[in-house]
MARKOLMI-981867 format. One record per residue: residue number from 1; z, x, y of N, C-alpha, C in turn. Coordinates in steps of 0.02 Angstrom, whole numbers, plus 50000, padded with zeros to 5 digits. Layout:
BEGIN
NUM_Z_X_Y_Z_X_Y_Z_X_Y
...
This chain:
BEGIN
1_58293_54452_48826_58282_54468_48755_58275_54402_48716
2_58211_54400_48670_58217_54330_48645_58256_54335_48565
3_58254_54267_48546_58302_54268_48469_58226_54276_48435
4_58265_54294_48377_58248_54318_48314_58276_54267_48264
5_58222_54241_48228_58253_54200_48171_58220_54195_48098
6_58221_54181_48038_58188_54173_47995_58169_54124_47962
7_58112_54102_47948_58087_54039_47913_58049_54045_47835
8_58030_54032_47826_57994_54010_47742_57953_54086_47751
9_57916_54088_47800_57851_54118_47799_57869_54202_47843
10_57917_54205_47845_57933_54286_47901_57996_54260_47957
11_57980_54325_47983_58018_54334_48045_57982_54302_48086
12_58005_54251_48155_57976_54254_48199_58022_54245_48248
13_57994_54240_48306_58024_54217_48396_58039_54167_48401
14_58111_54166_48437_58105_54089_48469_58047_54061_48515
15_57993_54099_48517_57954_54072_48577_57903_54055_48530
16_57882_54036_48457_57830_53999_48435_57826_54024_48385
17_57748_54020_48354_57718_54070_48308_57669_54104_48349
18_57635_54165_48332_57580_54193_48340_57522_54183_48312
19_57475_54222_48298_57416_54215_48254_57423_54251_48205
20_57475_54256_48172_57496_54274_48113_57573_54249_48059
21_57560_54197_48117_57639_54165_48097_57642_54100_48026
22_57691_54088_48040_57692_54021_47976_57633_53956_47997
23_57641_53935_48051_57570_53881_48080_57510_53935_48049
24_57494_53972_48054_57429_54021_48051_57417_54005_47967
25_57479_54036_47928_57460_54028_47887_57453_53971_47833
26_57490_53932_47892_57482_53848_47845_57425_53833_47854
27_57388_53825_47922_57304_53828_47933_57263_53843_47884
28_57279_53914_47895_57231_53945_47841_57213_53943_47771
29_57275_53907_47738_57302_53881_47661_57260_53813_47661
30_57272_53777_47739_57216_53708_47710_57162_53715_47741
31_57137_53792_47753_57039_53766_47748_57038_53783_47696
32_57074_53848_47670_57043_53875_47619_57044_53819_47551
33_57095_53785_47530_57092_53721_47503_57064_53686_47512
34_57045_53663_47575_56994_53598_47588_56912_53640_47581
35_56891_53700_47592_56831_53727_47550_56822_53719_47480
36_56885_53763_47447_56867_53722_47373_56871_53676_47363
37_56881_53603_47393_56888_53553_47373_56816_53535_47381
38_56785_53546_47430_56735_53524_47453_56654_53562_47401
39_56690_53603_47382_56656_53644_47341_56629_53600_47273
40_56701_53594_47242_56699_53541_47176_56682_53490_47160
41_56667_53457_47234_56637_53385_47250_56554_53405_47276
42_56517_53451_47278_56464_53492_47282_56439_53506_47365
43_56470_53493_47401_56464_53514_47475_56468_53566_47458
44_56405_53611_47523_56390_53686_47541_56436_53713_47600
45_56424_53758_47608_56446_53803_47681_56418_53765_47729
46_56347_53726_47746_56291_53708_47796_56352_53638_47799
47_56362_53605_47780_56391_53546_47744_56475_53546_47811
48_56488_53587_47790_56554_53610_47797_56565_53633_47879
49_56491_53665_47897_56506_53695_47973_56494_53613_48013
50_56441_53602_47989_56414_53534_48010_56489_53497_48024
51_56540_53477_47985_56588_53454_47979_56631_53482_48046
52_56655_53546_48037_56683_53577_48067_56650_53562_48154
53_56592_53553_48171_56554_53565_48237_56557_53474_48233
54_56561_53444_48208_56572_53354_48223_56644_53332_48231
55_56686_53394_48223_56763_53373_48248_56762_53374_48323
56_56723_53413_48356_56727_53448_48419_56771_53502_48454
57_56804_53536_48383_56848_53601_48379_56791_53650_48423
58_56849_53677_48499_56814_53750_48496_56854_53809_48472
């Protein structure tokens, strides 16, 4: 049986986060931030994948 504990962001496992966990949603808080940022400074979507595909993220 694994532990159960609580952090900022939910319940989770001692065995990590999931794909819905606090990592997930810290991720997800800085693209979505680093889009609008990129937005305000006038970079596109084309701009942005380009970026994304020159990290070498699969």
């Amino acid at each position: 049986m694994s532990q159960v504990w609580v952090s900022r962001c939910g319940i989770r496992t001692a065995t990590g986060d999931d794909k819905s966990g606090c990592a997930a949603r810290i991720a997800a808080h800085l693209l979505l931030m680093g889009v609008h940022r990129a937005r305000l400074l006038g970079y596109g979507r084309k701009d942005l994948v380009r970026l994304l595909d020159a990290t070498g993220i699969e």
